[in-house]
C-alpha positions in Angstrom: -45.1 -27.0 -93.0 -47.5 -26.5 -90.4 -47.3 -24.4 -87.4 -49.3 -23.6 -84.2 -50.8 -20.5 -83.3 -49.9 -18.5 -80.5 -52.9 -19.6 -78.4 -52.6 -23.1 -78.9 -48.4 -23.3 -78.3 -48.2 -24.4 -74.6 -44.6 -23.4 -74.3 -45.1 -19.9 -75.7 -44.4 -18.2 -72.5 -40.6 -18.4 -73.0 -41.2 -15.5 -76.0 -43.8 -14.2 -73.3 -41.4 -13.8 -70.3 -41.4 -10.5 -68.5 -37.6 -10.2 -68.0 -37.2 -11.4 -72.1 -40.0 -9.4 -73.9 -40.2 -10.4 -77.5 -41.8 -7.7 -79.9 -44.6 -8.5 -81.9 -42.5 -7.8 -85.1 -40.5 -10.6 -83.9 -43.1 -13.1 -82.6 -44.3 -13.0 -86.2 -41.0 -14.3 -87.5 -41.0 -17.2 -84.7 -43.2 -20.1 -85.7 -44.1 -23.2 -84.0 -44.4 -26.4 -85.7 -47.1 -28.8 -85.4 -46.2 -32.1 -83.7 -46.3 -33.4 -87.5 -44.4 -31.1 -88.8 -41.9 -31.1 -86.3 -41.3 -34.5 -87.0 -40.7 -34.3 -90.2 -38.2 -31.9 -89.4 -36.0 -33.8 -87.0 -36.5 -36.9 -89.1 -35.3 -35.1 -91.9 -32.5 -32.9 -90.2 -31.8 -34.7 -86.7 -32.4 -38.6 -86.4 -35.0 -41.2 -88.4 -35.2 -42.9 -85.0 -34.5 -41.4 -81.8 -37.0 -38.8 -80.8 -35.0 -37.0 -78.3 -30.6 -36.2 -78.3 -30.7 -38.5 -75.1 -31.8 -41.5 -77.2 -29.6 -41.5 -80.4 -28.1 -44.8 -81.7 -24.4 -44.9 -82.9 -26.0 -44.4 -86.6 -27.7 -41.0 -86.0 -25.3 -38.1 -86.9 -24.9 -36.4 -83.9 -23.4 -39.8 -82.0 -20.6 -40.2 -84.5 -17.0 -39.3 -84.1 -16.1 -35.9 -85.1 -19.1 -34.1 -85.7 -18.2 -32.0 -82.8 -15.6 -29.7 -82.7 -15.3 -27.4 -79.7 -17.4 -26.6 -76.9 -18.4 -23.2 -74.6 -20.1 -22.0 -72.2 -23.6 -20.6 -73.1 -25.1 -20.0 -69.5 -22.8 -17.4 -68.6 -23.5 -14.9 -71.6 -27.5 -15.9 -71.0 -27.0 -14.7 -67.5 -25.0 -11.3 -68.4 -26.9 -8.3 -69.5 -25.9 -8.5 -72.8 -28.2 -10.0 -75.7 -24.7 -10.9 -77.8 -24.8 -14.8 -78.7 -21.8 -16.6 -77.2 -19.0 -15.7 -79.5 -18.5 -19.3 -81.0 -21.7 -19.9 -81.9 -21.8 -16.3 -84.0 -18.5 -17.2 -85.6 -19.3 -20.4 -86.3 -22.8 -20.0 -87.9 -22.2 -16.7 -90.4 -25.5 -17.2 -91.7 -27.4 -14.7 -93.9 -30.3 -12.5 -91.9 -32.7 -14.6 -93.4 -31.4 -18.0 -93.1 -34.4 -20.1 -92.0 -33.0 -21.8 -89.0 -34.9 -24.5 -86.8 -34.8 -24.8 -83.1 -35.1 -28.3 -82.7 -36.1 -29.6 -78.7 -37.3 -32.7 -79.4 -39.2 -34.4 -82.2 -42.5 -33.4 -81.4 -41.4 -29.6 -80.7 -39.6 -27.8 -83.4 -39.7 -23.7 -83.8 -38.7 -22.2 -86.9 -37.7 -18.9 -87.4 -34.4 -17.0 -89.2 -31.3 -16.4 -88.4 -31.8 -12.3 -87.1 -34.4 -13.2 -85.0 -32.7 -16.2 -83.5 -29.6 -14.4 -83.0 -31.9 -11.1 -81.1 -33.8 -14.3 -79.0 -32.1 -16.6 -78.5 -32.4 -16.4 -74.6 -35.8 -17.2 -75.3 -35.2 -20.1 -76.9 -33.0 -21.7 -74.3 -35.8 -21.1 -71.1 -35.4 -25.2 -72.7 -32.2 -26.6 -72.8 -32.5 -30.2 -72.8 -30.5 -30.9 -75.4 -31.9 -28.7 -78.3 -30.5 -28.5 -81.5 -30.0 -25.3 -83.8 -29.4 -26.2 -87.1 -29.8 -24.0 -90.5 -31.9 -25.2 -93.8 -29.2 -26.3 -96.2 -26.5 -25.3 -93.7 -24.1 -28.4 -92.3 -23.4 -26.1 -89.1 -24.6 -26.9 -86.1 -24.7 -26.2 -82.3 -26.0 -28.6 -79.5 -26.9 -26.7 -76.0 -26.8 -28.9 -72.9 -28.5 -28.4 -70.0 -25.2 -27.9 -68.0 -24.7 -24.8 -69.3 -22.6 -25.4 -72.5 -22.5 -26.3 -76.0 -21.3 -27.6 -79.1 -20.2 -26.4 -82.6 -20.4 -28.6 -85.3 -20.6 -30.0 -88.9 -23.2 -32.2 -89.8 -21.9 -34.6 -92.5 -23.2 -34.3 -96.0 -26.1 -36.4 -96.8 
């Protein structure tokens, strides 16, 4: 894999944001992929063809019949005070610490980073919700955040 540097990541501001400080510790386990790598991420985890959730075909795993499970609300815990991940998401992805998960936006903008740091940041992640994915490496959970303010928990099938 190949990832960007700090300077060079246009969207880094959401790990930059005055209200969400991220510590340097932390920015050091969050990596940007490069457009090429990010690809081959989503074309390995996501979808050989669409580029973006708004664009899959019936084939691509996230458009089939029950993948998804249940759905919540993620805007209201983003807006509380409290850092806690909606508590669906943390039941449904028991991950270890140092799980390498991957924040998937679209298929030219993939972070990676583990499952701690996620967990501490992951209002960060979501200044961009159109859509993202968070998936696991060899994990089959999954959550989808819309932009309306929820989500979705699922499984991905088995390959």
């Amino acid at each position: 894999m190949n990832y960007l540097d700090w300077s060079d990541y246009r969207q880094g501001w959401i790990f930059r944001h005055r209200e969400l400080p991220v510590s340097d510790q932390a920015l050091a386990d969050i990596r940007p992929l490069t457009s090429e790598s990010s690809g081959q991420i989503w074309r390995q985890y996501i979808s050989k063809e669409a580029t973006h959730a708004s664009h899959f075909l019936g084939d691509d795993w996230p458009a089939r019949n029950g993948v998804w499970s249940e759905q919540g609300n993620w805007q209201k815990p983003w807006d509380s005070d409290s850092d806690e991940l909606p508590e669906l998401i943390a039941a449904h992805l028991s991950w270890d610490d140092n799980t390498v998960v991957y924040f998937c936006y679209h298929s030219e903008h993939v972070v990676q980073t583990n499952w701690k740091t996620f967990r501490q940041h992951w209002k960060n992640f979501l200044f961009f919700d159109d859509e993202p994915f968070l998936i696991g490496r060899k994990r089959q959970q999954v959550v989808c955040f819309h932009s309306d303010g929820t989500f979705h928990i699922g499984m991905k099938p088995a390959r």
